[in-house]
N, C-alpha and C positions, 0 to 999 in steps of 0.2 A: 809857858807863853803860847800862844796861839796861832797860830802857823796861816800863812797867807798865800792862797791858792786862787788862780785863774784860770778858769773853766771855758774855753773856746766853743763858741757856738752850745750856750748855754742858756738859750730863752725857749729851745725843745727840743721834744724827744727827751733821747737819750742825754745830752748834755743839762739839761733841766733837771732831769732826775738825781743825775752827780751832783748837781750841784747844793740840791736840796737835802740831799742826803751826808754830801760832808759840811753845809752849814748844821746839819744835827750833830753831828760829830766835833762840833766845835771847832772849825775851821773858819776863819774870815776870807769872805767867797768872794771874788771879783768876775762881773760878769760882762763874759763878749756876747756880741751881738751883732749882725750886720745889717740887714733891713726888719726884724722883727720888734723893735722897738717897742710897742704894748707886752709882747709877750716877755721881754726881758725885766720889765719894769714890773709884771704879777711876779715873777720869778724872787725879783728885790724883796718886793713886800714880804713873800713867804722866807726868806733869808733875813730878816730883820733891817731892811734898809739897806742891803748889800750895795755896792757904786756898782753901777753900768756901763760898757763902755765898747764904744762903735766902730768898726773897721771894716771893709771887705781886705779880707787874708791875701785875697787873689793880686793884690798888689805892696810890694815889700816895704816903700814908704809908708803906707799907712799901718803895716806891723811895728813899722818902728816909731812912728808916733802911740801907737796903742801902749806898746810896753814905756815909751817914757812917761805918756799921761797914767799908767799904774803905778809906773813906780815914785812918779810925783805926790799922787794923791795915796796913796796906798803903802807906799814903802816900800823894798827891795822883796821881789817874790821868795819864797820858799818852795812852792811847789806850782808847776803848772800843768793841767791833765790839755792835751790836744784832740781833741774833740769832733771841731768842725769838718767837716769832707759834704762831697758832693756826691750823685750816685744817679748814675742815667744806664736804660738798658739799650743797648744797640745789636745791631746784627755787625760781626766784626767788619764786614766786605763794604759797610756804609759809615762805619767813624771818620771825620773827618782830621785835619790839625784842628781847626776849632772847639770842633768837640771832644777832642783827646785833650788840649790845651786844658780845657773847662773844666776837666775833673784832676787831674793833675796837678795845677796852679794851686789848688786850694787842698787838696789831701795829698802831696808828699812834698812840692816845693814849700806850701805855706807852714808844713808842719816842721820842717826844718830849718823857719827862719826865725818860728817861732821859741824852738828850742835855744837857739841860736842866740838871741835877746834875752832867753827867760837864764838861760846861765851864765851871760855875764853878771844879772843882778843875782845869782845865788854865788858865783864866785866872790861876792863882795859879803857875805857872810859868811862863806867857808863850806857850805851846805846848802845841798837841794835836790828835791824829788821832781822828775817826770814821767810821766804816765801818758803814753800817744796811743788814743785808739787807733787798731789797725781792721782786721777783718777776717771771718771765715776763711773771704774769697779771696786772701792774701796767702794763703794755706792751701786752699783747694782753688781748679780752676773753673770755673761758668763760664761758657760759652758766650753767653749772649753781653755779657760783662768782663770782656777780656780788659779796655780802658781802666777797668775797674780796679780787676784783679791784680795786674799792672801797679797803680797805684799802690794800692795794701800792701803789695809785698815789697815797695818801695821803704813803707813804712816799717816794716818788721825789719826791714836789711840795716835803714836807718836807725834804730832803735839799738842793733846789735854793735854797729859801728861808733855810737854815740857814746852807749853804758863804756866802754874802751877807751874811749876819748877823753870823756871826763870825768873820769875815776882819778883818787879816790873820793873824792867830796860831793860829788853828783851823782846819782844811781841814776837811770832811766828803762825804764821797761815799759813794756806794752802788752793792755788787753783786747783779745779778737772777739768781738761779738758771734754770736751764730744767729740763727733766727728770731730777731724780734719782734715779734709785732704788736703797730700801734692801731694797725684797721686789719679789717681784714682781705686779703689777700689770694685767692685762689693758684696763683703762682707758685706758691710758696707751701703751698701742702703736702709738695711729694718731700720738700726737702723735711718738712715736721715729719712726715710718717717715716722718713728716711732715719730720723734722729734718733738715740738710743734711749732718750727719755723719754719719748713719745711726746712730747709737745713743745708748744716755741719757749723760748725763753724770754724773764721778763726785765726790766730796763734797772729794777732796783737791782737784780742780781749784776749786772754790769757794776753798779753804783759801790755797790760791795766789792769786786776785785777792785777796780780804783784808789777804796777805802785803804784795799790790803797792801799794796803796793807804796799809798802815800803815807804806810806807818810799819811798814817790815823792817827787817833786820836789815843794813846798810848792804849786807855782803851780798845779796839778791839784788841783782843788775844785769843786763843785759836778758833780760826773761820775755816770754812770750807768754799769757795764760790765756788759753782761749776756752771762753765762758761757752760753750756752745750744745751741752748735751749728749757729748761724746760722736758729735758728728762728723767731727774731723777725722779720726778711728776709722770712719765705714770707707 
């Protein structure tokens, strides 16, 4: 049987890529999206006609309309990867609420309400996987992305708390990206030469730990894999 996944903020980047890569995998892919609407609908077509489906995370009613219009049209999830976050660089001494709010709301409140929906509908088949991107900078601190880093590691702590919670029928674990890049970046150069691989890493290899997580052994829960190059090490 074919296992039914929804991929959060899935029309780019990184969430594109997973999602493209477990409809090769023979997953039935449900795709969120929040103002990228063209880019979720190319996304479709490369999925073979996947459904689409519209929300900003950053508000918890319309999370919970998203997962009932999935599970309307779609049927009770099996697996949901959380994807979508925000990402802004500030000097810590100028964040305001606003903008602590901003990334917040959507990468560790949205991910846990997301969770939240997706395993009532796996407690109603006994089984289910989630997979919450979290971050290098949830592991390591940057400076100039404390808000951030903040976040992420909201999401790892979350993740640990979770696999706990609802074991045994639900695993939940998370992968931390390290250096991806989609442009190029001059910022981001000391962290590549910093890395132990010598260079960034790329979005299918994310797509791949995702992969592995949404078809491992059940008894693998509460995990952290950070796909990063061994840069978390240094």
């Amino acid at each position: 049987m074919r296992r039914k996944v929804l991929v959060t903020g899935a029309a780019k980047r990184i969430g594109r890529i997973i999602a493209l890569e477990l409809h090769r995998q023979a997953f039935d892919v449900a795709i969120h999206y929040n103002t990228s609407r063209e880019e979720a609908e190319d996304v479709s077509r490369k999925c073979g006609g996947a459904p689409i489906f519209q929300a900003d995370l950053a508000n918890v009613s319309q999370i919970r309309r998203l997962f009932q219009e999935v599970r309307d049209q779609f049927g009770p999830l099996d697996c949901l990867v959380n994807n979508a976050a925000r990402f802004t660089r500030l000097d810590p001494l100028d964040i305001t609420e606003a903008e602590w709010d901003f990334i917040h709301d959507v990468n560790l409140k949205a991910t846990f309400f997301c969770c939240q929906e997706a395993a009532k509908q796996m407690r109603e088949i006994g089984a289910g996987r989630i997979v919450n991107i979290s971050s290098l900078g949830g592991i390591r601190p940057w400076a100039d992305h404390v808000h951030y880093c903040a976040s992420k590691a909201g999401v790892i702590m979350l993740t640990k708390a979770l696999a706990k919670a609802l074991a045994p029928q639900i695993t939940v674990n998370s992968v931390a990206p390290g250096v991806i890049l989609f442009d190029s970046d001059e910022r981001v150069e000391g962290m590549i030469k910093a890395t132990p691989m010598k260079r960034p890493g790329k979005p299918e290899e994310i797509a791949d730990a995702v992969h592995y997580f949404l078809t491992a052994p059940t008894f693998i829960t509460g995990q952290i894999l950070a796909v990063d190059g061994g840069l978390s090490q240094r």
